[in-house]
Each structure stands twice: as C-alpha cells, then as structure tokens.
MARBA-3410 file (N, C-alpha, C, O; in Angstrom, 1 decimal):
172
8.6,22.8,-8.7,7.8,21.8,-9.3,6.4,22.4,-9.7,5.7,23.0,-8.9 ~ 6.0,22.2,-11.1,4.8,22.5,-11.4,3.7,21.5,-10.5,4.1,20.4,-10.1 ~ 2.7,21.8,-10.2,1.4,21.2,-9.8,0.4,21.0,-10.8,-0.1,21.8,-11.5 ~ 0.4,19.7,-10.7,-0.6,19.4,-11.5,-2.2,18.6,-11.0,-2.1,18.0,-10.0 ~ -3.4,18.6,-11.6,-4.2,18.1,-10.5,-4.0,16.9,-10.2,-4.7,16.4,-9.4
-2.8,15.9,-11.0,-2.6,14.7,-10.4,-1.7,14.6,-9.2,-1.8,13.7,-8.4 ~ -0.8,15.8,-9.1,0.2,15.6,-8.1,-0.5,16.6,-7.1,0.0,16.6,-6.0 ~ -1.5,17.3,-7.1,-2.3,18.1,-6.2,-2.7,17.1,-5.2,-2.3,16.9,-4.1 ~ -4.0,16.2,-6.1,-4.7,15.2,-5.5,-4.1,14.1,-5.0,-4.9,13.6,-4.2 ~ -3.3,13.7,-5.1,-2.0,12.4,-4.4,-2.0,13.3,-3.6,-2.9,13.1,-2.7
-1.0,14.7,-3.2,-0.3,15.2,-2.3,-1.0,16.0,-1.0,-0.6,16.2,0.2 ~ -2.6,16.4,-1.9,-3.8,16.4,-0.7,-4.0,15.5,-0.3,-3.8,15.5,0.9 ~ -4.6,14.4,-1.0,-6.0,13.4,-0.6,-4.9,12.1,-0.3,-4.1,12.1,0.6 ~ -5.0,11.2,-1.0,-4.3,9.9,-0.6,-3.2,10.1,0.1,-3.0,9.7,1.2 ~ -2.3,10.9,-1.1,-0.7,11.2,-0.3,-0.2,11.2,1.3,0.8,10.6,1.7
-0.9,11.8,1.9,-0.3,11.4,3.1,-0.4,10.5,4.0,0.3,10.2,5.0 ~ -1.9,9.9,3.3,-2.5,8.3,3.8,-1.5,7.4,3.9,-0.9,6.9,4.8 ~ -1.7,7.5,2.5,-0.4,6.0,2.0,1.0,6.3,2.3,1.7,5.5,2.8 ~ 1.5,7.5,1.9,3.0,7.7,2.6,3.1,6.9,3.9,3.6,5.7,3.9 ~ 2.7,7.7,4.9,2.7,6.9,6.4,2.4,5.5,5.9,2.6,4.8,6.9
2.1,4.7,5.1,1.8,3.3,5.4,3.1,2.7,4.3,3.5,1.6,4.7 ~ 3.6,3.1,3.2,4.2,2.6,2.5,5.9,3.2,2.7,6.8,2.4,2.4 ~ 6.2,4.4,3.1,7.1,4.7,3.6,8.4,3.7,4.2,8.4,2.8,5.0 ~ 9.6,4.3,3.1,10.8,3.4,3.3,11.3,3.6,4.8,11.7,2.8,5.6 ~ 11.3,5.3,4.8,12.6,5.3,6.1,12.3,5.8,7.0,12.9,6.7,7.5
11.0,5.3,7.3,10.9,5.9,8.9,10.0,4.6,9.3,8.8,4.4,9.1 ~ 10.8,3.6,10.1,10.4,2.1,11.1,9.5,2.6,11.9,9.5,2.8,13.1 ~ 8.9,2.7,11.4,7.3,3.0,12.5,6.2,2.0,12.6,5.6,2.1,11.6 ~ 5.7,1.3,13.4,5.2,0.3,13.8,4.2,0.0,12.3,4.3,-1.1,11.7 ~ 3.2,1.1,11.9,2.6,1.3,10.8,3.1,0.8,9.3,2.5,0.3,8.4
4.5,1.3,9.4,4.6,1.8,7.9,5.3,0.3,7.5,5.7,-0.5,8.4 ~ 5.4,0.1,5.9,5.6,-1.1,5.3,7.4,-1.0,4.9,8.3,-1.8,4.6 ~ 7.5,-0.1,5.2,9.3,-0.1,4.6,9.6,-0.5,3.1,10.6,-1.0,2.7 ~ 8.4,-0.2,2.2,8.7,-0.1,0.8,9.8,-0.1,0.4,10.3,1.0,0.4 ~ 10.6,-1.2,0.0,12.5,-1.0,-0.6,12.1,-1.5,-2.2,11.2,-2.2,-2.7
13.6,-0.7,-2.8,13.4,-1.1,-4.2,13.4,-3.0,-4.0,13.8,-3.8,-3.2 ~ 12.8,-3.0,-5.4,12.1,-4.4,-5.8,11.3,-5.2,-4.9,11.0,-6.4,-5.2 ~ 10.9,-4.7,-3.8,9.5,-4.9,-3.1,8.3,-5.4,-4.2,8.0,-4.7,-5.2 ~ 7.7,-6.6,-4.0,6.8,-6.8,-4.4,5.2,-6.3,-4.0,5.0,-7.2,-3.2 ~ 4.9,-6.1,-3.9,3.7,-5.0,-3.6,2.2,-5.2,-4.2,2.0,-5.3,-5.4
1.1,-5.3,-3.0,0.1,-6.0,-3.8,-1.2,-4.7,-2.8,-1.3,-4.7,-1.6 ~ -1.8,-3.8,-3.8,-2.5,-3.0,-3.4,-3.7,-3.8,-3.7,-3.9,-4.4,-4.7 ~ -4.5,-3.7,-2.7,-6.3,-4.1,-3.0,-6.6,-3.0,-2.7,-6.0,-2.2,-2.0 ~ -7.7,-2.9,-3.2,-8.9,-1.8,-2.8,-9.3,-0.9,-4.3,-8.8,-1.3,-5.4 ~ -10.0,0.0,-4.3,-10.7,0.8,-4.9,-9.5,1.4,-5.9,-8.3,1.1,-5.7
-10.1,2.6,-7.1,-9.3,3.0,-7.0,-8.9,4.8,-6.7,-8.4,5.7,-7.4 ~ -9.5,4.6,-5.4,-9.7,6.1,-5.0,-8.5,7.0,-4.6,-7.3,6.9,-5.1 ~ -8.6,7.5,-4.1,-7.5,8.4,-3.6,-6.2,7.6,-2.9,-5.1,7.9,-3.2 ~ -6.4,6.3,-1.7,-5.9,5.8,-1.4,-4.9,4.9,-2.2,-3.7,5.0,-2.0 ~ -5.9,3.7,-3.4,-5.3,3.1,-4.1,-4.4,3.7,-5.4,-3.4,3.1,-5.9
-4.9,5.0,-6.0,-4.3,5.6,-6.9,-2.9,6.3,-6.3,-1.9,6.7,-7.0 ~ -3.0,6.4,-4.9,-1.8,7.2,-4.3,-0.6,6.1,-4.1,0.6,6.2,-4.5 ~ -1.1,5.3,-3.5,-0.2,3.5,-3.3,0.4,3.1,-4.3,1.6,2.8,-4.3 ~ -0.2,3.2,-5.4,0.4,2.4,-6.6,1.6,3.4,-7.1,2.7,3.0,-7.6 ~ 1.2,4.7,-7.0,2.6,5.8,-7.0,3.5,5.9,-6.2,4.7,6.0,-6.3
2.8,5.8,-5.5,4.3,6.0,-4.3,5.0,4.4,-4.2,6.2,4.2,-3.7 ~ 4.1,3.4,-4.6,5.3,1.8,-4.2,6.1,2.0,-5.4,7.3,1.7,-5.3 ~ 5.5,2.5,-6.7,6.2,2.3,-7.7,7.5,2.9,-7.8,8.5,2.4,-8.3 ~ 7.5,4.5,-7.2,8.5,5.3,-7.5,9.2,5.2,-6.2,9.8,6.2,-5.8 ~ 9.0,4.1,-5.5,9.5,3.8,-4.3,10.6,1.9,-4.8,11.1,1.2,-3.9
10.7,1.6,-5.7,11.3,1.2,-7.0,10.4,-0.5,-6.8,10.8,-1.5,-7.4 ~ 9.5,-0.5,-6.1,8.7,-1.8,-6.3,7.8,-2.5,-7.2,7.2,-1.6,-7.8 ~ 7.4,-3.3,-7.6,7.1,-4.1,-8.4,5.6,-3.9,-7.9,5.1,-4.6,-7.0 ~ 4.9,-3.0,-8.6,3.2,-3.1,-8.0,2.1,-3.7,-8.9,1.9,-3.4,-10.0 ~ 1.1,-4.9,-8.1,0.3,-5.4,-8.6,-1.1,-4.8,-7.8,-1.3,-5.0,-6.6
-2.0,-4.1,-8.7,-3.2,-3.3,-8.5,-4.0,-4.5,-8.7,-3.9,-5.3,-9.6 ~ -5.0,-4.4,-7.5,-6.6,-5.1,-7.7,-7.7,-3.9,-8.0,-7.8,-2.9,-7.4 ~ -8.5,-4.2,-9.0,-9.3,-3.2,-9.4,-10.4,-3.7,-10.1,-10.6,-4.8,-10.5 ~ -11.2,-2.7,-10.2,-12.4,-3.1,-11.3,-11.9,-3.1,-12.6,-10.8,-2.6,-12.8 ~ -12.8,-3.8,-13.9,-12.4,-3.6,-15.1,-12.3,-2.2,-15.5,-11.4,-1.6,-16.1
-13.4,-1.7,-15.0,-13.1,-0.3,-15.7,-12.0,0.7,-15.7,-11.8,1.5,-16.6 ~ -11.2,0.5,-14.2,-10.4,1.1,-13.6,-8.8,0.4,-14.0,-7.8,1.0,-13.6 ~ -8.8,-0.7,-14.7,-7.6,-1.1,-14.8,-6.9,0.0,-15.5,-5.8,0.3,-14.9 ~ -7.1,0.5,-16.5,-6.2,1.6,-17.8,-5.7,2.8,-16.6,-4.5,3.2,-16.7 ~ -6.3,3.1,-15.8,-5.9,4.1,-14.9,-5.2,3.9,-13.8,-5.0,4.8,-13.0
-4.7,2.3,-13.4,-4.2,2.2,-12.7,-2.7,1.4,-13.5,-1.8,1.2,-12.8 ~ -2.7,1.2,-14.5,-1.7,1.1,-15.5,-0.7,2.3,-16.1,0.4,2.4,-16.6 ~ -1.8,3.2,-15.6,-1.3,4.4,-16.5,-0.3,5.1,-15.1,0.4,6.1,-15.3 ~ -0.4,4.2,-13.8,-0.2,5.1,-12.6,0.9,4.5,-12.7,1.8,5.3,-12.5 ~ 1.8,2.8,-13.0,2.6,2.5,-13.1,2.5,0.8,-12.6,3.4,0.0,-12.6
1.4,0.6,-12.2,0.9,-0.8,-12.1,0.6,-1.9,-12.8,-0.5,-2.0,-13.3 ~ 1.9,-2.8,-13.0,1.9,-3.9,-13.6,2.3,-5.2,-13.5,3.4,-5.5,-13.8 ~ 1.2,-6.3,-12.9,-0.1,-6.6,-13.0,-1.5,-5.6,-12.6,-1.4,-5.1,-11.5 ~ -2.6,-5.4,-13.3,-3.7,-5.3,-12.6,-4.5,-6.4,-12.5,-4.0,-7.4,-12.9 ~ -5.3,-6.5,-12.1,-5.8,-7.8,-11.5,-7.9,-7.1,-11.7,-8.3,-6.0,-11.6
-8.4,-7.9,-12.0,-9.9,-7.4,-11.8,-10.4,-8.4,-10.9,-10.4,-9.6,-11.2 ~ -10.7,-7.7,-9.5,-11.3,-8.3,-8.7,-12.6,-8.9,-8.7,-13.0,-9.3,-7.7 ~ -13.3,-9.0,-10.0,-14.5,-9.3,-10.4,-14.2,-11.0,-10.5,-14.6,-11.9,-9.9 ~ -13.5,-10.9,-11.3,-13.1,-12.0,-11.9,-12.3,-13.2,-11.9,-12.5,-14.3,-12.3 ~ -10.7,-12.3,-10.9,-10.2,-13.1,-10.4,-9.4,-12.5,-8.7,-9.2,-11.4,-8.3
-9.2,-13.6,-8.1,-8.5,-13.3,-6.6,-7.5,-13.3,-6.8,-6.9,-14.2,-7.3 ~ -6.7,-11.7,-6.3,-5.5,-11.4,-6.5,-4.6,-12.5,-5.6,-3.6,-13.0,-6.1 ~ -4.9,-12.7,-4.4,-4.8,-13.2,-3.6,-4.1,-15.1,-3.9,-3.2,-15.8,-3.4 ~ -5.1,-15.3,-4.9,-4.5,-16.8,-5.4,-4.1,-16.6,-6.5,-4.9,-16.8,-7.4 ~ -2.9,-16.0,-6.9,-2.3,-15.8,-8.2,-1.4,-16.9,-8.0,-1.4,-17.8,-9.0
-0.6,-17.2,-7.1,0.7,-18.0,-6.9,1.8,-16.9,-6.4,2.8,-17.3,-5.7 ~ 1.7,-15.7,-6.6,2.5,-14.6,-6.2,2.6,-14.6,-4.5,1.8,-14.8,-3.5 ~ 3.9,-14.5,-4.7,4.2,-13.8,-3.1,4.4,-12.3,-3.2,4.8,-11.8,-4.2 ~ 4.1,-11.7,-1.9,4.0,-9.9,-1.7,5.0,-9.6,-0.8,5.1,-10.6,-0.1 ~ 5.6,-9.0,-0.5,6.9,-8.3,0.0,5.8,-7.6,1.3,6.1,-7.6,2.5
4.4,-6.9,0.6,3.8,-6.2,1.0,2.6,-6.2,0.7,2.4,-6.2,-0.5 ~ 1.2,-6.1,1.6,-0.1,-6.5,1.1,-0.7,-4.9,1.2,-0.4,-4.7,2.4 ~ -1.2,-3.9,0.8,-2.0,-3.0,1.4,-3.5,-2.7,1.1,-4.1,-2.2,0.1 ~ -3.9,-3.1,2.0,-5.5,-3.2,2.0,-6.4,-1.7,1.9,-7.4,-1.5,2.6 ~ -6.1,-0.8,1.0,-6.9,0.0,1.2,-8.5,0.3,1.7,-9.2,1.2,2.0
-8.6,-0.8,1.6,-10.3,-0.5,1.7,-10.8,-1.3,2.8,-11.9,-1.0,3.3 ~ -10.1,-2.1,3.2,-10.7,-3.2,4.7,-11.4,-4.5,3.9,-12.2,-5.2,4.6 ~ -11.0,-4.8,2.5,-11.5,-5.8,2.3,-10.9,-7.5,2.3,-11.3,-8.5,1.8 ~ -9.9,-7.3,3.0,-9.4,-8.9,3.1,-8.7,-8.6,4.6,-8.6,-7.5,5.1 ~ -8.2,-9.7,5.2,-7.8,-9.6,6.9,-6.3,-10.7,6.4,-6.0,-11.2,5.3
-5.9,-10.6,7.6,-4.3,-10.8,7.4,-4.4,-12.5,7.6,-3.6,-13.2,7.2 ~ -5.2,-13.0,8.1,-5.1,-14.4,7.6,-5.7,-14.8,6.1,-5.4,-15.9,5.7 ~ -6.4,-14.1,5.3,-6.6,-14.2,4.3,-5.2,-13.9,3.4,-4.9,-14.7,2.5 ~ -4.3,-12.7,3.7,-3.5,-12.7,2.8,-2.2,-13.3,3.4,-1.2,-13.2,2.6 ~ -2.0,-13.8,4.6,-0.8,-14.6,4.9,-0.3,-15.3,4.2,0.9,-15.2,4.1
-1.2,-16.5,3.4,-0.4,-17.3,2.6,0.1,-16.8,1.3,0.4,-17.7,0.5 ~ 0.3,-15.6,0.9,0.2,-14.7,-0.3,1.4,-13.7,0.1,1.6,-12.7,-0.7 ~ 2.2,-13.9,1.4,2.8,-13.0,2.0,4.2,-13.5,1.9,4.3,-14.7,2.3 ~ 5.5,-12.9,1.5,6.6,-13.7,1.7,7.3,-14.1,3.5,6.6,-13.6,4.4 ~ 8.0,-14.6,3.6,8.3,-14.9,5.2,8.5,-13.9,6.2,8.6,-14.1,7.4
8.5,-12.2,5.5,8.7,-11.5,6.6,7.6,-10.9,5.6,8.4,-10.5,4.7 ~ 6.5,-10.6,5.2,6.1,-9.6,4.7,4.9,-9.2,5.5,4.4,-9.9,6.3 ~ 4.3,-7.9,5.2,3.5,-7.4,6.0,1.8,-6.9,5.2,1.4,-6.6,4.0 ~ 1.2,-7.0,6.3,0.0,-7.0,5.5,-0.6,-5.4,6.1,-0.8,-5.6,7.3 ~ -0.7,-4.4,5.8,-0.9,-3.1,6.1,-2.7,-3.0,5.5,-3.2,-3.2,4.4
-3.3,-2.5,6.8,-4.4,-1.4,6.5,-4.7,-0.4,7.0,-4.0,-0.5,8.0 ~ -5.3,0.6,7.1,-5.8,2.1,7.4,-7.1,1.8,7.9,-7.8,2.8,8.2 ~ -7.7,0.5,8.1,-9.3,0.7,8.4,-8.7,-0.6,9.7,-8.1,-1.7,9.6 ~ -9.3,0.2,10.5,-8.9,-0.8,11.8,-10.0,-1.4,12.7,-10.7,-0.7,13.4 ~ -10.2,-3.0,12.8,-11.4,-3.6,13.3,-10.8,-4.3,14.3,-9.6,-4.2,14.4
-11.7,-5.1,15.3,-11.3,-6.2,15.9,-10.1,-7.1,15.4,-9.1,-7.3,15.9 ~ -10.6,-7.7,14.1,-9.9,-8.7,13.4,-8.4,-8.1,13.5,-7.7,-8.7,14.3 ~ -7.9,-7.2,12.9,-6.7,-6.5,12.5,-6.0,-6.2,13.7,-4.8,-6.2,13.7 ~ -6.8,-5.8,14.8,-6.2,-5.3,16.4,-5.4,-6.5,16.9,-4.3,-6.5,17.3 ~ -6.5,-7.7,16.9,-6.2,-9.0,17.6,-5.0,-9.5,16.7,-4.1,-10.2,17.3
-4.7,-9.3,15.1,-4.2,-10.2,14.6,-1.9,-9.1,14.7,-0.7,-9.4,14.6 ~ -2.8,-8.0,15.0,-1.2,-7.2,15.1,-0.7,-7.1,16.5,0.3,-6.5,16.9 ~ -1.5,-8.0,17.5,-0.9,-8.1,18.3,-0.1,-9.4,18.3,1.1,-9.6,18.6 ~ -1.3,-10.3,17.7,-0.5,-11.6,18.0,0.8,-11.7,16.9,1.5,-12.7,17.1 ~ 1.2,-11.0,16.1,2.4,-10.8,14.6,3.0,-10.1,15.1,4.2,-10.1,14.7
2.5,-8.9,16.6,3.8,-8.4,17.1,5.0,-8.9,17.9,6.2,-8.4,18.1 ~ 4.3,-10.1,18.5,5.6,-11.2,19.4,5.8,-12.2,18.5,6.9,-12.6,18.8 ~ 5.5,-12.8,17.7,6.1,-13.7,16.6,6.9,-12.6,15.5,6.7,-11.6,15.0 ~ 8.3,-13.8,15.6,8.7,-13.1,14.1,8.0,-13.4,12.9,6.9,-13.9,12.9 ~ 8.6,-13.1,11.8,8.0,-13.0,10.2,6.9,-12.4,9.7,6.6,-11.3,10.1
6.1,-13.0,8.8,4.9,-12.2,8.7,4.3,-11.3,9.9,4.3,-11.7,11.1 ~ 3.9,-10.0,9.6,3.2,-8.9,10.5,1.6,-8.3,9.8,1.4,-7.9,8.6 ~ 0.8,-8.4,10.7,-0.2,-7.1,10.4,-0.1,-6.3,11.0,0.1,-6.3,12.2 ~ -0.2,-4.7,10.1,-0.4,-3.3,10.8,-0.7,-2.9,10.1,-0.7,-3.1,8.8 ~ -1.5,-1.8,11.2,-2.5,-0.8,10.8,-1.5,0.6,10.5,-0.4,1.0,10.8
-2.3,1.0,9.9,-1.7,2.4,9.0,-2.4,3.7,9.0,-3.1,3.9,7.9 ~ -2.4,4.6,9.9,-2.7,6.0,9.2,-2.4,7.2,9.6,-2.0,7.4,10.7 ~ -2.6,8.2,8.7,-2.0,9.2,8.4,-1.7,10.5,9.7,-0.9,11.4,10.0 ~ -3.0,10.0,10.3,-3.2,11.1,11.7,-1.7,10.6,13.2,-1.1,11.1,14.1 ~ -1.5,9.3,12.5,-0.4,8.8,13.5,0.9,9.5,13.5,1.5,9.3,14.6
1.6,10.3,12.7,3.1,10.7,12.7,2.7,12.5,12.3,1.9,12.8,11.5 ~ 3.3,13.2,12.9,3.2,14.2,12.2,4.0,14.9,10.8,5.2,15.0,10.6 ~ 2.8,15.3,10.0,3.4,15.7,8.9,4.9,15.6,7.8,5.3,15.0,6.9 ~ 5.4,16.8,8.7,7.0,17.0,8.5,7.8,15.7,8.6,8.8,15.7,7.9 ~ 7.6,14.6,9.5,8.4,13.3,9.7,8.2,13.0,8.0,9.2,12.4,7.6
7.6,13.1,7.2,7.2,12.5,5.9,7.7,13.8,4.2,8.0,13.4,3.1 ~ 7.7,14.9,4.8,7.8,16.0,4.4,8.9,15.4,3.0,8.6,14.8,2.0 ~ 9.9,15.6,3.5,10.9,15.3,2.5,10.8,14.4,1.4,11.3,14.5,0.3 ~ 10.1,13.4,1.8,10.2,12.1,1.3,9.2,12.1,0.2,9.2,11.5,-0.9 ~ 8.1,13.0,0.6,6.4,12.9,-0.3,7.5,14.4,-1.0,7.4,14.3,-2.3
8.2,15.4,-0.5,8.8,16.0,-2.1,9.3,15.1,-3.0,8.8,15.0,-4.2 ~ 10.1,14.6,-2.6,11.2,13.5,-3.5,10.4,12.8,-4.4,10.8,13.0,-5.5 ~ 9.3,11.9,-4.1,8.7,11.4,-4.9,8.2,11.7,-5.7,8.4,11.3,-6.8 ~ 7.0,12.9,-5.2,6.8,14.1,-6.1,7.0,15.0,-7.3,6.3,15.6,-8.1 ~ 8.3,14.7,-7.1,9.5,15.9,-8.0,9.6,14.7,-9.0,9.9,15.1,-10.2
9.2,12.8,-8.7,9.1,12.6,-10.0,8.0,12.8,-11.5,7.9,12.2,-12.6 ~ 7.3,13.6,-10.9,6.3,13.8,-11.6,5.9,15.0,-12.6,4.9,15.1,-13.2
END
C-alpha cells in the first residue's frame, strides 16, 4: 500500500484512537461494534480524532453524520460523511435522528444528553473520561439497552487491532 499523508496521519494520530472505540470485532467494554448500516453520529472537532472516526465508521459500512464547524464541513464530506451538521447553528443532537452510535470526540455532550438521540441498544462512546461518564457507565453497565463507554487507545494492545486498521486502510 502506497502511504499517503492522509493514510500516515489517520494511521499515526487518530487511527488507533478511534479504532479501539469504533471497532467491529473485538467486544471490548470500550469499543462501539461499528456493523455495516450503523448509524453513527461523530461530535467533536475535526482533528485527528473526528477526521479518523468518520473513516473508519464509514468504511466500517455505516451511515456517518459529522458535527463540525462551517468551515470544516467540505472536509469532512470529502472523508465520507453524509449529513454534516454545523454545530454553530444547529444541535446534531435534535435532528429527529436515531444513532446506532454516538462518539464524542472531544467531551462535549454526556450520555444523558445524547440518550434520547440513541436507538434502544446504542451506545454513547468517549475517549475523555470525567465523573459524569464514570458514574453514568457504571449505572448502563447493569441495565440493559442503551450504554456509556469510555474509549481509548492505551487500553488494548496494538496488534489486537493490527489487522483490522490494515484492512481499512488498504481502502485507501
């Protein structure tokens, strides 16, 4: 596979972030189990994190809706994200949409915020871990349906993911 600095930068920087959190086949408390036609609702920036998310849910065969700035929509369109959403203007959150999967890249919304935006089993994933999110993945861990979990990359070692960030990869 040629490298390019898009598949550099996903496969350095975000890539192994978001893998561990979006990841189909490995049931790990963390990860979202991304399945084709997953609906998929990325918030956050569009840094390394959110630019990596929207590639990997997409070629992970889900339906990705990006929250972004205006300026940043064309580039998160261009990643395979469609709806973008400008968080300026409007709350992704009250679209009427249900999410398969919420991922909070940035720690800006908590899992009672995005519950009602969540389908009956879906999960609300972040990488920035507070009180709110600790308390709220314990109490979603003894109830069924909706779940919050936290997600990141330092949790699984590498190679558990190896294959999987090729495969995607190789679509690029």
């Amino acid at each position: 596979m040629e490298t390019t600095f898009t598949t550099w930068g996903v496969s350095r920087y975000g890539g192994p972030e978001v893998l561990k959190s979006v990841s189909r086949s490995v049931p790990t408390p963390g990860t979202a189990q991304v399945q084709p036609g997953d609906n998929v609702l990325i918030l956050g920036r569009s840094g390394s994190l959110g630019t990596a998310a929207v590639q990997f849910a997409k070629a992970l065969g889900a339906t990705v809706t990006a929250s972004v700035s205006a300026k940043n929509t064309q580039l998160l369109r261009s990643l395979g994200a469609d709806p973008v959403v400008d968080y300026e203007t409007e709350d992704p959150l009250k679209r009427h949409a249900e999410y398969d999967v919420v991922f909070d890249t940035f720690g800006v919304s908590s899992f009672g915020s995005t519950k009602t935006s969540l389908t009956e089993f879906g999960r609300h994933i972040c990488p920035v871990l507070g009180l709110t999110l600790l308390r709220d993945m314990i109490l979603t861990g003894f109830l069924g349906g909706k779940k919050a979990k936290f997600a990141a990359a330092g949790m699984s070692k590498p190679e558990v993911h190896r294959e999987e960030l090729a495969e995607i990869l190789s679509a690029y």
